[in-house]
N, C-alpha and C positions, 0 to 999 in steps of 0.2 A: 483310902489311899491318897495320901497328898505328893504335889509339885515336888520334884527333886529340883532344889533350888538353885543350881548352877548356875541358869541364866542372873539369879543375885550376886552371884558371887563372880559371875564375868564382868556386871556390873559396879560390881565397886574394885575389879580389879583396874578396870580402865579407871575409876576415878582413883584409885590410890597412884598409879601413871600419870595422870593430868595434873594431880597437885605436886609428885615428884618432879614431872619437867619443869613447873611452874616454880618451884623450889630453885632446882637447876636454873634455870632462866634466870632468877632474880641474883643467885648468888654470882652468875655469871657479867651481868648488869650490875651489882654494886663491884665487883672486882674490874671491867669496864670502868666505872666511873671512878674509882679510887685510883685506877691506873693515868686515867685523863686528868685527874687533878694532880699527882703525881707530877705528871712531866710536863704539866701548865705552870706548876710551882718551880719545878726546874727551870721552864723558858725564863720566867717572869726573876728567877734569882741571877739568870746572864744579862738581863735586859738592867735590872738592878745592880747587878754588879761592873758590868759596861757602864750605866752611868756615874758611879761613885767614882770611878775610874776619870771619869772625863773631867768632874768635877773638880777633883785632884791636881787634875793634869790641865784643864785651863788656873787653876789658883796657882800653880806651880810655874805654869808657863808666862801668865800674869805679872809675877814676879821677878823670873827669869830676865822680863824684857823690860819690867821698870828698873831693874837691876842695870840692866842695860843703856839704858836708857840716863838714869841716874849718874853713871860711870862719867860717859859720855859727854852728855850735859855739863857735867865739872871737870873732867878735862879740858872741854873747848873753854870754858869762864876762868879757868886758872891760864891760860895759856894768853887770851884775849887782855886778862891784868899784866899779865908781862908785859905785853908788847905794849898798853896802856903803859904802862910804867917809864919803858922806854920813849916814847912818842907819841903822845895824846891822838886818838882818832877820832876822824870827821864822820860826821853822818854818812857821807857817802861810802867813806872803806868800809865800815860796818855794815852797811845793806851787801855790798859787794861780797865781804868774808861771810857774811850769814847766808848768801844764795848760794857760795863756791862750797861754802860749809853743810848744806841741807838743812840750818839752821831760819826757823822760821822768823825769828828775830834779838836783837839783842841790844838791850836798853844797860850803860852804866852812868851810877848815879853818883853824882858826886858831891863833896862835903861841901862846897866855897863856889860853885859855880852849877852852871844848867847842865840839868843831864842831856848825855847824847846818845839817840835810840835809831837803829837801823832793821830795818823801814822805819822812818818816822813814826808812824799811826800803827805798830803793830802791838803796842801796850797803851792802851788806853789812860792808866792812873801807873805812872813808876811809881813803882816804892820797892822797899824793900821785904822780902820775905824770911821765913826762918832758914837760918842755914844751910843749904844742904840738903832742903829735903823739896823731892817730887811734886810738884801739885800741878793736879789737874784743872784747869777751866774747861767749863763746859760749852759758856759760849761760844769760846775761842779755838774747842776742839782742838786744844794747846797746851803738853805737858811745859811747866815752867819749872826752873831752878835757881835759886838767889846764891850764890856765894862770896865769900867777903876775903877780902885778903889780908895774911897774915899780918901780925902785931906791924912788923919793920916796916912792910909793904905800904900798910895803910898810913906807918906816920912820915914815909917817905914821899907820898903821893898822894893827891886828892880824891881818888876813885872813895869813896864808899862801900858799896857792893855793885856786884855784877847781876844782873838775871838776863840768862837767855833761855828759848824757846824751841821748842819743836812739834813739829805736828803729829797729831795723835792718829792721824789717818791711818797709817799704818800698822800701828798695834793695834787699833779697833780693829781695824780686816783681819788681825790674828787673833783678838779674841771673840770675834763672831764668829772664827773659823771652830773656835776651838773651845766654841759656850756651851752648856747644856742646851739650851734653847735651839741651835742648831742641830747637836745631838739628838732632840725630842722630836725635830720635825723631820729627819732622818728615819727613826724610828718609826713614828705615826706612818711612813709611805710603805711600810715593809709587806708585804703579804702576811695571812694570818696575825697581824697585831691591830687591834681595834682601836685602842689609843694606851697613849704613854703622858701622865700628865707628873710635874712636881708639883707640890704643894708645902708651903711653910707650915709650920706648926704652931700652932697656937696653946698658951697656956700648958706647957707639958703635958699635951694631949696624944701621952704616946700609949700605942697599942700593939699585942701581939701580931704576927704575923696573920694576915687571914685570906681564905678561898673563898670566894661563892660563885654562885652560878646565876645572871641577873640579864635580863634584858635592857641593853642602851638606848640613849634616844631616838635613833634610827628604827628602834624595834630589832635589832639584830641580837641573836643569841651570841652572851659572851662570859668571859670566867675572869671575874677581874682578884687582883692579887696585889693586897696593899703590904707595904714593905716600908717601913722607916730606916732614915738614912742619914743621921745626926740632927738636924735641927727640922728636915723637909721631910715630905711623905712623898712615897712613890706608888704609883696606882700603874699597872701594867695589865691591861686587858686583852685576850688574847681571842681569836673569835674559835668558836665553840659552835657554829652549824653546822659541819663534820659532824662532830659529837653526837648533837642530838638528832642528827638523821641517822645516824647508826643506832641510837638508841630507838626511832621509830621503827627503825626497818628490824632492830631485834623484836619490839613488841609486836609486828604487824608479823613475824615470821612466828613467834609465838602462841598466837591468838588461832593463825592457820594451823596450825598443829595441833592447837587445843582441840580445835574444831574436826578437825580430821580424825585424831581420838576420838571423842566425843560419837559422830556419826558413827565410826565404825564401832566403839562400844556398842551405840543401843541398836545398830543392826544386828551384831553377832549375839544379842541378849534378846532381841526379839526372835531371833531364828533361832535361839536356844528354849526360848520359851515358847514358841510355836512347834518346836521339836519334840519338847516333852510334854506338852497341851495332845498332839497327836500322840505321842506313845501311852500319854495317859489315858484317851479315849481308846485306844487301839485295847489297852489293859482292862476296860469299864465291856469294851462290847465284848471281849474275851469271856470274863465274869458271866456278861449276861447270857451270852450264847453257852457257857458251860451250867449257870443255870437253869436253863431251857433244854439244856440235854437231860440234868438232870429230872426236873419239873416231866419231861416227855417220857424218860425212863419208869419214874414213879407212876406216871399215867400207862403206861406198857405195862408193866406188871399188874397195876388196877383194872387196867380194859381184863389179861388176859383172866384175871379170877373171876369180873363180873359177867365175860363171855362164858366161863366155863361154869361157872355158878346161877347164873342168871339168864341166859338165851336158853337151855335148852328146857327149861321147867317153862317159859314165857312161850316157847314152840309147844307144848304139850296142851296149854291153859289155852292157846291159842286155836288147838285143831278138837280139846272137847270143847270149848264154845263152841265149833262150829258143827261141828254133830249134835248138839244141844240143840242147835237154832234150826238145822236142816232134819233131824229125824225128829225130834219133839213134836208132836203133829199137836199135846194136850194143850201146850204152853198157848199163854192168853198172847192177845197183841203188843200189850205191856211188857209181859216176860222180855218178848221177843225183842222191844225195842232197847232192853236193860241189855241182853246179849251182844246187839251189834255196836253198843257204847263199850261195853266191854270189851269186844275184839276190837275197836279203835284201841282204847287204851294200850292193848295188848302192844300193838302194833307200832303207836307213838313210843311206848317202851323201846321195842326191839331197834326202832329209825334210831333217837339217842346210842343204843349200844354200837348202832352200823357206824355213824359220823363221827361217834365215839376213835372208833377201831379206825375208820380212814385218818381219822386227825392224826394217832400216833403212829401211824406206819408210814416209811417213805413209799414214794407213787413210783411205779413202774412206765415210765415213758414207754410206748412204740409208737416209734415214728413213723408219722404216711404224712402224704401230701391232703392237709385238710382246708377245704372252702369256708374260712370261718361266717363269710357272709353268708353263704346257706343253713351253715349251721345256727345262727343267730335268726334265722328267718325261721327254720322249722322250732327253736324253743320257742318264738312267739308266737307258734298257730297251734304249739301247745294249750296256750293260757290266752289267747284271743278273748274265747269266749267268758272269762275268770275277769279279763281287763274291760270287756262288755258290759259285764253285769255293776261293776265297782266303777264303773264312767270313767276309766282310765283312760287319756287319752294318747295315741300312740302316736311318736313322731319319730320315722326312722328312714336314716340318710346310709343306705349300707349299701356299696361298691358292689358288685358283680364279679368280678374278679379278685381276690383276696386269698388266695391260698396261702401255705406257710408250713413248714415243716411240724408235727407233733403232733398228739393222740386224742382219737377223734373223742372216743367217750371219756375222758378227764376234760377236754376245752368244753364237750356239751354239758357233762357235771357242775364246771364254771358259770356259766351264761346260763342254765336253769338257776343254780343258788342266787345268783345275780338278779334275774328277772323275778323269782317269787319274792326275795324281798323288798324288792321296788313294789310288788304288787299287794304285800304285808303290811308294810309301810304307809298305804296311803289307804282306808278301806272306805274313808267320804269320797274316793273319786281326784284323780289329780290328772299325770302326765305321766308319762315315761319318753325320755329322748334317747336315741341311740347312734352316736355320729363314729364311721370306721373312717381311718385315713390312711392309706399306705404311705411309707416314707422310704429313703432309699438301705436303711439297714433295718426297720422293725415296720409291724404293723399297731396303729395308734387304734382304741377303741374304747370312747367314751361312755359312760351311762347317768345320764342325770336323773333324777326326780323330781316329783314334791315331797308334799309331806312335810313333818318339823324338823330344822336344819340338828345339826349339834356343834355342841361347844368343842373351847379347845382343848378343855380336861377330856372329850368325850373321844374328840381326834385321836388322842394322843395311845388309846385302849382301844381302836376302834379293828384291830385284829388282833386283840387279845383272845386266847378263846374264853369262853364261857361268860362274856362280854355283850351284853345285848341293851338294846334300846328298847326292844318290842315284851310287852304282857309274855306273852308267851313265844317261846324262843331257848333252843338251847345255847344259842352263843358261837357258836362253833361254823355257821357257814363263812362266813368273812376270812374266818382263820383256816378254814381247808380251799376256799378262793386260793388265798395268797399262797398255800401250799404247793394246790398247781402251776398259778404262774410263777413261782421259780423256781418248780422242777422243769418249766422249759426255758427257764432262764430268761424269764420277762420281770416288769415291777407289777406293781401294782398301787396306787398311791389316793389320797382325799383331794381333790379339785378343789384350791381355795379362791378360784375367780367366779364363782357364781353365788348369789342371794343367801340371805340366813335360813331364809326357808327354801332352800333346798340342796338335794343331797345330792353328791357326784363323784365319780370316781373313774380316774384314767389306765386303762391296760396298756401296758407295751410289750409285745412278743415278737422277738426278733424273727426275721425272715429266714436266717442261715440257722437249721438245729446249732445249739450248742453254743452261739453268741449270746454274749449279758448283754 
């Protein structure tokens, strides 16, 4: 009979579970992660498209006000030739009309005579520039414009060209207002954004869009997202310790669920396999106990042909030997001693067929109140003198008071089978100990000996019947011992706390008839 394997199959039930969550898990983790780079790539195309925007929009605005600016500038320089035309001016009205005007300053140069600049020192080198057009000085944080007057103008008058000046204070505060560089530093302070850097391009080193996921020099977890943007790169990093503490806290929620399966699998496979380890024994002693019924039945029908075949011809053999041995007056002293070997025989016959007959019949308990300690006293003033001759020496610690419910000649049949073969057992001379203890539901009664100990193959048979250690021996007392005590519902067991050389055995017979 083998294992019914369930407890396997509960066990790989729970692992086909554990790799399925684990499954689950991951595919819920990369859909998590596809979703977070997802909408990192969306931030990082508003952050990206916010800046393309600005960049447009300062070049735009840029424009708008050098446009402006330019207008301006030559309006005031065409209006300034007029009135030159009409009435040369002094240094001084030209500083005056360039402060009343917002004009930083204004130098015209003339064909046949010294140029005259207002502020004096606000052009370092006059000369004249290209037409019309914007330029900036850096030193002088000073847009400048040269313009020249018309063909008539110029052959009617001595002016040359004009350049006047304005300061660039102004539009610098609008185009810092309104530069990516401010844009970026903007950015960089937002919440959730790591950094926002441009970068020019070099060598047509342009590349697809790309995600990772990377640690900055801070050591902060972050998802940077490069993005090209005509000539510049744009890197938008975005911070991602949200992320990956949500991704710790799925794998750490994970791992506790594995584990939690896990546990509960191999408890419910061990209590499945301790469940059927026990049904499987339960099914083994079942077996054995139906074949020991049978084995007893087969020995019940054997006893009852060899009682009815055999006991009463061994009674007849038995009663003429003994008229042989008693009216015989011829017979020599020899005959006579052949006679009373024979009626032993006779006799050891018939003992075999009795223990025989006890071993396969159940015992008939009648209960009385029995003193086992007297009765353990009177079997050994039976064989005193048996344990005298054999230098047996007697060591018995037995209570005075010890009664017990159950039947007096079965427990004295016990403790005689008991004591002859402690007293079989040892025939150079040993020990016998006999220790009773009462407890509060049975009474305890030990019996050790000497003698040669036995093994544990010898244990293991050692109330088998027909099972003997001893030359001569039917087998059979051990096995009708243990008969009695569990017709009153005691054990009977091998003592394995004492020496190899020697022999011991513990009874337990409960106090209340009828308790195991």
């Amino acid at each position: 009979m083998s294992l019914n394997p369930s407890w396997k199959s509960n066990l790989v039930l729970f692992l086909v579970l554990i790799l399925l969550v684990s499954g689950y898990f991951f595919l819920q983790l990369q859909k998590a992660s596809s979703q977070f780079y997802k909408n990192s790539r969306e931030h990082s195309e508003v952050v990206a498209g916010v800046v393309e925007l600005t960049i447009k929009t300062a070049l735009t605005s840029s424009e708008s006000l050098e446009t402006i600016y330019r207008g301006f500038l030559k309006n005031s320089a065409r209006f300034l030739l007029y009135l030159e035309a009409v009435e040369p001016f002094s240094a001084a009205e030209l500083t005056a009309f360039a402060a009343e005007s917002g004009l930083a300053g204004i130098t015209i140069i003339k064909k046949h005579s010294p140029s005259i600049s207002g502020p004096s020192d606000w052009l370092s080198e006059p000369r004249c520039f290209q037409p019309d057009m914007l330029i900036y000085r850096q030193g002088m944080q000073t847009y400048l414009l040269t313009h020249y007057p018309d063909q008539i103008a110029s052959e009617a008058a001595d002016s040359e060209c004009i350049v006047v000046g304005i300061a660039a204070k102004g539009l610098d505060r609008i185009r810092s207002d309104l530069s990516v560089e401010q844009l970026l530093s903007v950015l960089n302070k937002q919440p959730r954004i790591a950094y926002v850097t441009l970068k020019p391009l070099q060598n047509d080193d342009k590349v697809q869009q790309t995600v990772k996921l990377l640690k900055d020099s801070d050591g902060r977890s972050v998802i940077e997202h490069t993005i090209d943007i005509g000539d510049n790169r744009l890197i938008v990093a975005l911070e991602a310790a949200h992320f990956e503490k949500r991704i710790i806290q799925m794998r750490k929620e994970l791992g506790f669920f594995v584990l939690f399966l896990f546990v509960i699998g191999l408890f419910t496979s061990w209590w499945l396999y301790r469940s059927q380890r026990n049904r499987l024994e339960q099914a083994r002693e079942f077996e054995r106990q139906l074949a020991k019924q049978h084995e007893e039945a087969a020995l019940g029908r054997a006893s009852s042909t060899i009682t009815h075949e055999l006991r009463n011809p061994l009674n007849a053999i038995s009663i003429g030997l003994q008229r042989l041995q008693y009216e015989a007056d011829e017979l020599s002293s020899e005959h006579r001693q052949l006679l009373t070997g024979m009626r032993e025989a006779v006799a050891r016959s018939n003992n075999v067929i009795n223990r025989l007959r006890q071993y396969i019949h159940d015992f008939r308990i009648e209960t009385d109140l029995v003193n086992v300690g007297e009765l353990i006293k009177g079997v050994i003033d039976l064989y005193r003198k048996d344990f005298a001759d054999h230098k047996i020496a007697l060591d018995l610690e037995i209570g005075s008071v010890l009664s017990i419910h159950g039947d007096h000649d079965l427990l004295g049949q016990l403790f005689e089978n008991l004591v002859r073969n402690a007293l079989e057992a040892q025939p150079a001379g040993g020990f016998l100990k006999i220790v009773t203890e009462p407890r509060p539901d049975f009474l305890s009664v030990s019996l050790t000996n000497g003698g040669e100990g036995v093994s544990e193959q010898q244990r293991a048979q050692l109330f088998d019947p027909y099972f003997t250690t001893k030359a001569k021996g039917t087998g059979l007392g051990l096995a009708i011992s243990r008969k009695i005590v569990e017709a009153h519902g005691g054990t009977i067991d091998f003592n394995d706390t004492v020496s190899e050389k020697e022999f011991s055995l513990v009874i337990l017979l409960p106090m209340t008839p009828g308790q195991p």
